[in-house]
C-alpha positions in Angstrom: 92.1 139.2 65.5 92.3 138.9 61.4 90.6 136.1 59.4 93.1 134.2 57.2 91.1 135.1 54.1 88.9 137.5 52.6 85.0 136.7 53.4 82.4 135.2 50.3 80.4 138.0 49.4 77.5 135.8 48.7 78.2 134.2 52.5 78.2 138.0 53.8 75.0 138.5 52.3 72.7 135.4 53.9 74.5 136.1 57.1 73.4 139.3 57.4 69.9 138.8 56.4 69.3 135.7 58.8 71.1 137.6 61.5 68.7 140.4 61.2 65.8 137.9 61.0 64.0 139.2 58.5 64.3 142.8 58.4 65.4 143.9 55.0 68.6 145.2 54.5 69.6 147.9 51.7 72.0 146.8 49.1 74.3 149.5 50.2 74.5 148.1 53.8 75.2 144.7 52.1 78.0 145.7 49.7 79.3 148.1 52.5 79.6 144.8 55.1 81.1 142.7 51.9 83.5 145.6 51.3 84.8 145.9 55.2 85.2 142.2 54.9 87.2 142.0 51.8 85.1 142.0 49.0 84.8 144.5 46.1 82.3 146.4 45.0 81.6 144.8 42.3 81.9 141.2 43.4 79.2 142.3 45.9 76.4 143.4 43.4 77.2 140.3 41.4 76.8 138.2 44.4 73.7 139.8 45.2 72.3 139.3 41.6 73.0 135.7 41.5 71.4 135.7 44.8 68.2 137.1 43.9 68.3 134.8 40.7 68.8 131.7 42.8 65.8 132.8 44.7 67.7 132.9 48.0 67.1 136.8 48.7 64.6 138.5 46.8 63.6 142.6 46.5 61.2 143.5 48.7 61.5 147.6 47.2 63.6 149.6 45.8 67.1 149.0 46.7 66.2 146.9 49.8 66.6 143.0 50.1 65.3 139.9 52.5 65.7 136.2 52.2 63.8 134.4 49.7 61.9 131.6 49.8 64.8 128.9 48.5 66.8 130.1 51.6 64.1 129.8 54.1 64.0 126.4 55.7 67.4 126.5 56.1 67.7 129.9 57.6 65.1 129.1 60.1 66.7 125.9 61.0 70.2 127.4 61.5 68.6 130.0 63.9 67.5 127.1 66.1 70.9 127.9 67.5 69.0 130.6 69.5 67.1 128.5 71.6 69.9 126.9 73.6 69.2 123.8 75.7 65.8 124.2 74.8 66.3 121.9 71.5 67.0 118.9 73.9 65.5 116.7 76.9 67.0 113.9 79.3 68.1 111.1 77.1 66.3 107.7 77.9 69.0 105.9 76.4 67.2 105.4 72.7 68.9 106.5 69.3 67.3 108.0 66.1 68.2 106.2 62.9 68.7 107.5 59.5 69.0 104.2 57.0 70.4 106.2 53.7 71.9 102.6 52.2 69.1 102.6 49.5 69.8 105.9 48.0 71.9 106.1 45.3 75.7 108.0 45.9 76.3 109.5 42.4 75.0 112.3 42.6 77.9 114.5 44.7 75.7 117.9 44.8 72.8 115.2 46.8 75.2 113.8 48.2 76.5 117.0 49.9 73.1 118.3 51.1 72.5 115.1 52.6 75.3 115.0 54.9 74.4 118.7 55.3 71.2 117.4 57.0 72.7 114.7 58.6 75.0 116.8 60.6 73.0 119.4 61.5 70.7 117.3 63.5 74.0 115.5 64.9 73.6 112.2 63.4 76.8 110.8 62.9 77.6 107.5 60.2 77.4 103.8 62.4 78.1 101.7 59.4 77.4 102.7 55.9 74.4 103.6 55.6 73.1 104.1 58.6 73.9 107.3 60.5 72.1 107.8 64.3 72.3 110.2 67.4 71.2 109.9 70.7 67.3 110.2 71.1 67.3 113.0 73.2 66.1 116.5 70.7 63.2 118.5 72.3 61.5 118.0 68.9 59.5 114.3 68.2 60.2 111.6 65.8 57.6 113.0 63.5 59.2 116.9 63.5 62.9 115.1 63.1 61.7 113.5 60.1 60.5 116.7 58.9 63.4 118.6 59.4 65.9 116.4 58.0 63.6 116.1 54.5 63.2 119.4 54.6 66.9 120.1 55.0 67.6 118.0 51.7 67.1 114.4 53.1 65.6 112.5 50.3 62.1 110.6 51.8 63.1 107.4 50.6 65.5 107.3 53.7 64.1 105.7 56.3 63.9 107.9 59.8 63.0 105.8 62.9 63.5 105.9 67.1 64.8 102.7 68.5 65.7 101.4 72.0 66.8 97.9 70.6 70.0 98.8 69.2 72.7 95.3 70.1 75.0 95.5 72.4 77.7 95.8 69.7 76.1 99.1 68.4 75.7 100.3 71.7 79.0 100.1 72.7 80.3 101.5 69.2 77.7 104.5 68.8 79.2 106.9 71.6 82.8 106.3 69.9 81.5 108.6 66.9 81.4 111.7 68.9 84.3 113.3 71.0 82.7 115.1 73.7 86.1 116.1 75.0 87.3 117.8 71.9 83.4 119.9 71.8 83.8 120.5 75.3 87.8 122.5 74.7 86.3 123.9 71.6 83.5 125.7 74.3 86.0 126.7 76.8 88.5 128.7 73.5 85.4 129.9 72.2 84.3 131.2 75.6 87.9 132.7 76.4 88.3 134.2 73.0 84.3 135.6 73.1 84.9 137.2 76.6 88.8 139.0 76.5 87.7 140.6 72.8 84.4 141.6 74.6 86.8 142.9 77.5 89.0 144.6 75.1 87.1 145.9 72.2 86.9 149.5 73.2 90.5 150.0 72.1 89.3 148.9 68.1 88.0 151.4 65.7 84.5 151.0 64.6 85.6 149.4 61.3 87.7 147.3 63.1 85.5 146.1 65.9 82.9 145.4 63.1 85.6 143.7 61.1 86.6 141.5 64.2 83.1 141.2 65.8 81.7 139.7 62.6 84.5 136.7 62.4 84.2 135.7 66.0 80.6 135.9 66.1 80.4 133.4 62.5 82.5 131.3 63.9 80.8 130.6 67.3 77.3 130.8 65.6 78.6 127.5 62.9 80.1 125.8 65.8 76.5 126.0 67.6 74.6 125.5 64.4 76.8 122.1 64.1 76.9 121.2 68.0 75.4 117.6 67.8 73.5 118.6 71.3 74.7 115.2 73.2 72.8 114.1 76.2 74.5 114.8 79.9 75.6 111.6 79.5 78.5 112.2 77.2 79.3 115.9 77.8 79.1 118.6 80.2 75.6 120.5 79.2 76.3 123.1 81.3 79.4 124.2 79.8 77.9 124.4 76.6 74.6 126.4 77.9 77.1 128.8 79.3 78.4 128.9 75.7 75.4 129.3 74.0 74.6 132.0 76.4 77.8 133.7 76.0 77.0 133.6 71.9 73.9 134.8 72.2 75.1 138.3 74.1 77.7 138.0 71.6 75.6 138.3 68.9 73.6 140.8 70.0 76.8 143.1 70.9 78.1 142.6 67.2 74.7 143.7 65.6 74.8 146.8 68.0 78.4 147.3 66.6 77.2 146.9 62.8 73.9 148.8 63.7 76.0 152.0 64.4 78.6 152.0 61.9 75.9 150.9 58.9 74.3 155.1 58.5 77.8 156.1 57.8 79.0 153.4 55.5 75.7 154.2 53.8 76.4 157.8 53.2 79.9 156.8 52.1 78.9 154.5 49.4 76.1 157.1 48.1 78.9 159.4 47.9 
């Protein structure tokens, strides 16, 4: 399994440091990780400066790293992944709505982190704006309208529950989703997470880290994104078993790095 391109170091870098939630990493295990996956030397140690800079990792001692406080509320949001069908209860039929249509769309870099926000609580665009999902997150209004402001949401933007949607809207809201296509994407990932489990004795250690790093990122983002749809609209067991599946996952590939980070220490101190 290759990726068609060479990995970000500054992506490498937050991955690693929410993966290992919170334990601090040495810069030589992060430019080692950037340089397995593509990235020079060089490019890492830049990365990493503009990181610290940026306040999105900050030094915590001498040579050692964490995330910093810019990077924070998003990290811990993203690892809501971890906590499975857990994020969600039986769906009553309401929605949650997101009215944006009073903020202004000029400002692309906003702009960007809104719909950041949007879609990682699964709210999908109606009509312009106004973006909704189906009322069915474990969390309450009040923690949803925290979480999206604190993802980037400007407050201006309205966030409310309703059951009162027309029938018009009711009919057209489910449309925005496509449960089907989610529920293939669970099955590949599944396959694809299961024979390279199956098989991965026959890599190298660089290899399987290599591999094991690419397949986890990818199965994590599509988690991260899932917009957690009610029973209703797509089979929740299928994607527990997939979120299952990606957690073991996970926890094989930081076993993998975990053993192959004391030599690619030594080798960069060399």
């Amino acid at each position: 399994m290759q990726s068609d391109k060479n990995a970000r170091p500054k992506d490498v870098i937050l991955k690693i440091l929410l993966a290992t939630e919170g334990q601090a990493q040495t810069s030589q295990t992060l430019v080692s990780a950037c340089a397995l996956l593509g990235a020079t030397d060089n490019s890492a140690r830049t990365a990493l400066t503009r990181l610290r800079e940026a306040g999105l990792v900050e030094a915590i001692g001498r040579g050692e790293y964490r995330l910093g406080q810019a990077a924070r509320p998003l990290a811990a949001d993203v690892a809501r992944w971890r906590s499975g069908e857990a994020r969600v209860r039986a769906w009553a039929g309401g929605w949650i709505v997101v009215h944006t249509g009073a903020l202004p769309r000029s400002d692309r870099a906003a702009l960007r982190v809104r719909e950041r926000a949007l879609n990682l609580l699964g709210l999908r665009e109606l009509e312009p704006g106004l973006a909704i999902r189906p009322d069915n997150l474990a969390d309450d209004l009040s923690a949803i309208r925290r979480r999206l402001y604190g993802l980037g949401l400007d407050p201006a933007a309205a966030v409310f529950s309703t059951d009162n949607l027309d029938d018009a809207r009711v009919a057209a809201a489910p449309k925005l989703w496509t449960p089907r296509r989610l529920e293939a994407r669970y099955r590949e990932q599944i396959d694809r997470l299961q024979t390279w489990s199956a098989t991965r004795h026959r890599l190298d250690h660089d290899q399987a880290a290599r591999e094991s790093y690419w397949l986890g990122d990818r199965a994590i983002r599509e988690l991260v994104f899932d917009p957690l749809l009610p029973g209703a609209m797509i089979d929740t067991q299928l994607r527990s078993d997939f979120t299952d599946l990606a957690l073991r996952f996970d926890r094989l590939g930081q076993t993998i790095w975990q053993l192959r980070a004391p030599h690619a220490d030594a080798a960069i101190a060399s």
